[in-house]
ROSE-4610 file (N, C-alpha, C; in Angstrom, 1 decimal, always signed):
// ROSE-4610
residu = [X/X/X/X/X/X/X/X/X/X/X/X/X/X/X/X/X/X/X/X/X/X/X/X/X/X/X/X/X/X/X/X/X/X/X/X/X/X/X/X/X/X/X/X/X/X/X/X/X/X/X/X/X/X/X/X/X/X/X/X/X/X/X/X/X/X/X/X/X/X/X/X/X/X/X/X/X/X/X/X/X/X/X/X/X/X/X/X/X/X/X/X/X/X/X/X/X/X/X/X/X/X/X/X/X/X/X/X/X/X/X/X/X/X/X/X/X/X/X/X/X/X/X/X/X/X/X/X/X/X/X/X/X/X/X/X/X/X/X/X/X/X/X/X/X/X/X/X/X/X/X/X/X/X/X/X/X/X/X/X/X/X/X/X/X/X/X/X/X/X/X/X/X/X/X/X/X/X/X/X/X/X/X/X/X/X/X/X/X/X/X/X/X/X/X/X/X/X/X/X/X/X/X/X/X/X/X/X/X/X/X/X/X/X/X/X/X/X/X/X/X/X/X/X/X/X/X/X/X/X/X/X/X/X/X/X/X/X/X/X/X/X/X/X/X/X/X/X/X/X/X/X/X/X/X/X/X/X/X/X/X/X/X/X/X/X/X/X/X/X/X/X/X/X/X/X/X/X/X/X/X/X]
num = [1/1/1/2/2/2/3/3/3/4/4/4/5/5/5/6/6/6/7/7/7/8/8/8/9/9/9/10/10/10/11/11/11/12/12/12/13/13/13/14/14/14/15/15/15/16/16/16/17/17/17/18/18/18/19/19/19/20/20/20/21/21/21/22/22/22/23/23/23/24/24/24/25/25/25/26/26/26/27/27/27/28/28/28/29/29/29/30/30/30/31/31/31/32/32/32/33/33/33/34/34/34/35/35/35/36/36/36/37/37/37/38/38/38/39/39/39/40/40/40/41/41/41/42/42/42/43/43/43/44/44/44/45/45/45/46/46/46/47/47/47/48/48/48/49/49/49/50/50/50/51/51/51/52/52/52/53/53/53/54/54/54/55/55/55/56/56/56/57/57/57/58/58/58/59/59/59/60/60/60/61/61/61/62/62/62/63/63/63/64/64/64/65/65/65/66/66/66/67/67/67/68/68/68/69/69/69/70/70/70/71/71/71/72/72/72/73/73/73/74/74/74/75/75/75/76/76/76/77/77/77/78/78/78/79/79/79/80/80/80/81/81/81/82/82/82/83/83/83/84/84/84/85/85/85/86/86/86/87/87/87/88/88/88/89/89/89/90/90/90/91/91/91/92/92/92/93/93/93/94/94/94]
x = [-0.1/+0.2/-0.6/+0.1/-0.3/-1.6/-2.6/-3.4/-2.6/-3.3/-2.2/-3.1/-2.9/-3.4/-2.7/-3.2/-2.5/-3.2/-2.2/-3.2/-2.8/-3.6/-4.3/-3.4/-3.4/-2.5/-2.8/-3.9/-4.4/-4.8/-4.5/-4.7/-4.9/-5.7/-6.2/-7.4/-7.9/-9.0/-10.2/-10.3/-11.8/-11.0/-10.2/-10.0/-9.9/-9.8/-9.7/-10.7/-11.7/-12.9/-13.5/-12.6/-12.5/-11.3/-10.1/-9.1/-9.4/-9.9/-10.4/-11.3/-12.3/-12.4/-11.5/-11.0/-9.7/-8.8/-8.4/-7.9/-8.8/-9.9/-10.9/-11.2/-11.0/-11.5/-10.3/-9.3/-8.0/-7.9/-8.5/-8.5/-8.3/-7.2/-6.7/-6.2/-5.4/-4.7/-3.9/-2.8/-1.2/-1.6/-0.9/-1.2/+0.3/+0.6/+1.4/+0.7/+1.3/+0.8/+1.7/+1.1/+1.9/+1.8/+2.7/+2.5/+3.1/+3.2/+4.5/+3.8/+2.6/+1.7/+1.4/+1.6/+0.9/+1.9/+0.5/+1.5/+1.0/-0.3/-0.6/-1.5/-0.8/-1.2/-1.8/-3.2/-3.9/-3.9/-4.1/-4.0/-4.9/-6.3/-6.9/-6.8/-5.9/-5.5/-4.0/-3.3/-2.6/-2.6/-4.0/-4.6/-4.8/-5.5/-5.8/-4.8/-3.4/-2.0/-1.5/-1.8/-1.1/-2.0/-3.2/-3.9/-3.8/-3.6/-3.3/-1.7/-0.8/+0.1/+0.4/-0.6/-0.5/-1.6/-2.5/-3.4/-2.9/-2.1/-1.7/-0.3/+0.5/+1.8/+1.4/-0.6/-0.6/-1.4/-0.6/-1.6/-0.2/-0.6/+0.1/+0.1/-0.1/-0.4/+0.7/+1.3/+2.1/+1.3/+2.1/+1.5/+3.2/+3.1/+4.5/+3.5/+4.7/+4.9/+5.9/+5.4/+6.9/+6.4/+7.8/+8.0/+7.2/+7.1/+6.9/+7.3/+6.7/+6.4/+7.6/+8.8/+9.4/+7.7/+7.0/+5.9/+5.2/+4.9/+4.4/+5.4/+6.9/+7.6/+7.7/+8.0/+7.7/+6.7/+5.5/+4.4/+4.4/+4.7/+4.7/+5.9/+7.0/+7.9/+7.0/+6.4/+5.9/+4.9/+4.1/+2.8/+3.8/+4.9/+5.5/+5.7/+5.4/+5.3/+6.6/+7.7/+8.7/+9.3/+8.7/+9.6/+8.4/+7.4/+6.3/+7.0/+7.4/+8.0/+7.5/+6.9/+6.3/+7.2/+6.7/+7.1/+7.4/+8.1/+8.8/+9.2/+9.2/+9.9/+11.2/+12.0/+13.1/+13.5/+12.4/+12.5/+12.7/+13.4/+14.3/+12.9/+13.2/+12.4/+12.7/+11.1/+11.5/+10.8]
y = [+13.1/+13.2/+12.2/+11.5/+10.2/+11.3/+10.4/+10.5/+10.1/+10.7/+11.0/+10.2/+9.1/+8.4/+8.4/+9.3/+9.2/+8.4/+7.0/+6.5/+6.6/+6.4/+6.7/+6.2/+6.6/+6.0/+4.3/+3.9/+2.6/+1.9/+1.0/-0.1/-1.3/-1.3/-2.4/-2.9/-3.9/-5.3/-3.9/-3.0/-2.2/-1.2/-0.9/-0.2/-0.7/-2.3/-2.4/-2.2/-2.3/-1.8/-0.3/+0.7/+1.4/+1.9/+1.2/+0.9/+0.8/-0.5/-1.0/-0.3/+0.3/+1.5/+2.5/+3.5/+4.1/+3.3/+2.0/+1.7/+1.5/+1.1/+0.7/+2.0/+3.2/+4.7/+5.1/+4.4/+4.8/+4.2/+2.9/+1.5/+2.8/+1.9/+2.3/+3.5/+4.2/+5.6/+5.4/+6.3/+5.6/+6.6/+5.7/+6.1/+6.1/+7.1/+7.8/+7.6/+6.6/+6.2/+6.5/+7.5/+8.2/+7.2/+6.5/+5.5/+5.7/+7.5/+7.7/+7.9/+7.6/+7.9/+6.7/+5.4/+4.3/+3.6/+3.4/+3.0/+1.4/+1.0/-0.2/-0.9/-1.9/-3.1/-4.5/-4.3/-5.8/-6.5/-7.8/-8.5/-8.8/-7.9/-7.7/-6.7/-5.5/-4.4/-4.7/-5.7/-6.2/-7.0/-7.3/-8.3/-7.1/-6.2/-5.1/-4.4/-4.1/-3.7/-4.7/-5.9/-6.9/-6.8/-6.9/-7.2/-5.6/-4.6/-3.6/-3.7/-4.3/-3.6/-5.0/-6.5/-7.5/-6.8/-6.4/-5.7/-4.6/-3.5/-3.0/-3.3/-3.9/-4.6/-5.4/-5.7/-6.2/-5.2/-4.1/-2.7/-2.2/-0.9/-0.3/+0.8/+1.2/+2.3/+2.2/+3.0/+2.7/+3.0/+2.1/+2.4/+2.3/+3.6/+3.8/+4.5/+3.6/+4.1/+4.8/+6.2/+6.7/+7.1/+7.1/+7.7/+6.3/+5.4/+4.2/+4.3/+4.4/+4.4/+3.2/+3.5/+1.8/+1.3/+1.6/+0.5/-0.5/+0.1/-0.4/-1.4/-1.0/-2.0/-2.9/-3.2/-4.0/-4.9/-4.2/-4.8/-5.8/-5.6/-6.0/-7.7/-7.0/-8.2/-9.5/-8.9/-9.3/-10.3/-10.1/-11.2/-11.9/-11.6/-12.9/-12.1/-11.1/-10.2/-9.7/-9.9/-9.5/-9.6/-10.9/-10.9/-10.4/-9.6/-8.7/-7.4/-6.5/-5.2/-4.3/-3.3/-2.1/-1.2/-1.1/-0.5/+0.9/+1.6/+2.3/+3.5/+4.8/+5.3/+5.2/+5.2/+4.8/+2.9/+1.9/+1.3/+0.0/+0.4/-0.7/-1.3/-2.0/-2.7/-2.1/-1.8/-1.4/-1.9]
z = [-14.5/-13.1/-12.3/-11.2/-10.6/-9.6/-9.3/-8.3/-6.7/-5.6/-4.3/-3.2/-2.3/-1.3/-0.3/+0.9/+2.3/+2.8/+3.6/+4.4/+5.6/+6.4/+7.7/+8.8/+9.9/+11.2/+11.1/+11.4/+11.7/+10.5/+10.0/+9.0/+9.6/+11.0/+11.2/+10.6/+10.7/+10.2/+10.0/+11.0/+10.7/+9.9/+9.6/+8.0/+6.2/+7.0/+5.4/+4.6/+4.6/+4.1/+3.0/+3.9/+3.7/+3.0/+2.7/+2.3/+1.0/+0.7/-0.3/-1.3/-0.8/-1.9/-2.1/-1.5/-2.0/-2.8/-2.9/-4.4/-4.9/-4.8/-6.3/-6.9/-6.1/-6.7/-7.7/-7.8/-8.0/-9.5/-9.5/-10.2/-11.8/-12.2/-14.2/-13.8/-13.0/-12.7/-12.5/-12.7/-12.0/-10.3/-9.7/-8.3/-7.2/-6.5/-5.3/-4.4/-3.4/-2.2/-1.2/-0.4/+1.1/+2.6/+2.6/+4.0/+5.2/+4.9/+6.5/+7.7/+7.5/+8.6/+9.8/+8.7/+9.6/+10.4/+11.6/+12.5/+13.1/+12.7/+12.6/+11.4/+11.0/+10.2/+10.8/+10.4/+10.2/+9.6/+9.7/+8.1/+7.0/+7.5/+6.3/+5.6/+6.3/+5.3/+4.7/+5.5/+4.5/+3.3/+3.4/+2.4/+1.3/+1.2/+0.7/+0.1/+1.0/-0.2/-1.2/-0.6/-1.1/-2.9/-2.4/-4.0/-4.7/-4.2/-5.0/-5.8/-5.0/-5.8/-6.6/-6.4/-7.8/-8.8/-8.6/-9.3/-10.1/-9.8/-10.6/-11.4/-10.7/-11.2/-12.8/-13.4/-14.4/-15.4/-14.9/-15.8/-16.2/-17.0/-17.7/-16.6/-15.6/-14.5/-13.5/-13.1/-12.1/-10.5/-9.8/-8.1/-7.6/-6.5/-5.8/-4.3/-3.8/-2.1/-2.2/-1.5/-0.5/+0.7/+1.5/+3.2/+3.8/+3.4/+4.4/+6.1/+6.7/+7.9/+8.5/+9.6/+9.9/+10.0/+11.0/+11.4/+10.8/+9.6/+8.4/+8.4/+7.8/+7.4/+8.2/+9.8/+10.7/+10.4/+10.4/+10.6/+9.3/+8.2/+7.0/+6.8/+7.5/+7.9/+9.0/+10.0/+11.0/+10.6/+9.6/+8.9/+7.2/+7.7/+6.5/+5.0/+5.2/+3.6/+2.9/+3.3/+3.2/+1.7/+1.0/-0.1/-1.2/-0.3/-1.2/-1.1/-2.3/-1.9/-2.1/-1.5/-2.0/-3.2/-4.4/-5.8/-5.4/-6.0/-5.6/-6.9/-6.6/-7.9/-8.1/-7.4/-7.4/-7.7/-7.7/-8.6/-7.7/-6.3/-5.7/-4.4/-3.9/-2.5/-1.7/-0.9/+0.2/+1.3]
């Protein structure tokens, strides 16, 4: 069974830090990531999804988003990320 990460309204620049441990705590687990909450993106916490899901993309563990937040997704289009997709159980981009 995957371990479960809600994250938080704000994922601005003073969360990534904190961000960052929550995947490192996660690090070699297959992991379920809940993003229907946020409603702002920094780009150092986008820096921080970004190396999680290349980080785990070279494991044998799975990492999945669901309920992505539109904002996230905005915010995500917004700093150029777009042809980055958040992994998915369903398999497809989102």
């Amino acid at each position: 069974m995957a371990a479960r990460l809600n994250l938080p309204n704000r994922l601005d620049n003073g969360a990534a830090a904190d961000l960052l441990k929550a995947f490192q705590a996660h690090q070699g687990t297959c992991l379920d990531v809940n993003a229907q909450s946020v409603t702002q993106l920094g780009t150092l916490s986008a820096q921080v999804l970004v190396a999680a899901i290349q980080s785990w993309s070279t494991t044998d563990n799975d990492l999945h988003f669901d309920s992505i937040s539109p904002e996230l997704q905005s915010a995500w289009s917004d700093l150029g990320l777009s042809e980055i997709n958040f992994p998915t159980r369903e398999g497809g981009p989102v």
